[in-house]
C-alpha positions in Angstrom: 0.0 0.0 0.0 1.2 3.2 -1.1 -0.1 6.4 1.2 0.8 9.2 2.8 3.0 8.7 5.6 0.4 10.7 8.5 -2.1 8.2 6.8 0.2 5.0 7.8 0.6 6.5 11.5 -3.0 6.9 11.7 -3.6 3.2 11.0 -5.9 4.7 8.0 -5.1 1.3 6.6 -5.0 -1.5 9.4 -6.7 -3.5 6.7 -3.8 -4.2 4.9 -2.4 -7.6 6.0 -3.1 -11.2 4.8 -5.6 -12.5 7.7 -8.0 -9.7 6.9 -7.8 -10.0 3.4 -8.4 -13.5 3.7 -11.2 -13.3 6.7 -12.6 -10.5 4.1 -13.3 -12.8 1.1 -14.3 -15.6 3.7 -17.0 -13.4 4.7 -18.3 -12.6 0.5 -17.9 -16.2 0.4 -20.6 -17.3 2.9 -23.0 -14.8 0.5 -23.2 -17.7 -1.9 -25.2 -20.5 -2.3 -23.7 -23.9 -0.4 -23.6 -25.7 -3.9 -21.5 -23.1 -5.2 -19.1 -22.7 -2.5 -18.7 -26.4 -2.0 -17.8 -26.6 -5.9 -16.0 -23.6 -7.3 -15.3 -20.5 -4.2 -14.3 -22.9 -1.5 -11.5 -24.7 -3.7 -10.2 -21.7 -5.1 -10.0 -20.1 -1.8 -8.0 -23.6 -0.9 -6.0 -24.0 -4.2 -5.5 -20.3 -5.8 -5.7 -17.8 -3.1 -3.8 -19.2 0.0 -0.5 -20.1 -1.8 -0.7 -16.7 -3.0 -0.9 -15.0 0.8 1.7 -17.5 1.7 4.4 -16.1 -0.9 3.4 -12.0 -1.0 4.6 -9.9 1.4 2.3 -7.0 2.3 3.0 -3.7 3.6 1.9 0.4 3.8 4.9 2.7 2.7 4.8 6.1 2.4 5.1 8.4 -0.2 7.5 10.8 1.6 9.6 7.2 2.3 9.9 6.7 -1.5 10.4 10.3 -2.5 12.6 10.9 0.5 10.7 14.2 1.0 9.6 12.6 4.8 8.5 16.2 6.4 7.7 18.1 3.4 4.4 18.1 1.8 3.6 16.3 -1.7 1.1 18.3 -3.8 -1.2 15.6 -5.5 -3.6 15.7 -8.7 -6.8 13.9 -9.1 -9.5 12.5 -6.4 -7.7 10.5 -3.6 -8.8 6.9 -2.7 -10.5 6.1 -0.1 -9.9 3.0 2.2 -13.1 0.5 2.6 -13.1 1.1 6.5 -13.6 4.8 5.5 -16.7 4.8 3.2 -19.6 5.5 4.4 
């Protein structure tokens, strides 16, 4: 995750780490229909998306951390993004 560093030290994105990705799509998954799950989410929860968490390694760095501007302010264009824990 790439965002401003105050963002980071406000925890902004505590989301960001494998369990609650994985405890996220756990969640969608229980949306669906047993026969579905059983067949095709379930499996590919098993097969495609747990070996992938196991390898990746995920983590929020700043901006100012990869622009080595830490302390001064960078001026952005366009609409800034919005975490899922923030949206109303």
């Amino acid at each position: 995750m790439l965002a401003p560093e105050s963002q980071i030290n406000d925890k902004v994105f505590i989301c960001v780490d494998k369990r609650s990705i994985e405890q996220r799509i756990r969640e969608r998954i229980e949306a669906y229909e047993l026969e579905w799950k059983q067949a095709r989410l379930e499996p590919w929860l098993r097969d495609s998306l747990a070996p992938v968490l196991d390898r990746v390694d995920l983590a929020c760095v700043s901006w100012e951390e990869c622009s080595g501007t830490s302390g001064v302010p960078i001026r952005l264009t366009g609409t800034p993004c919005r975490s899922s824990t923030s949206a109303a």
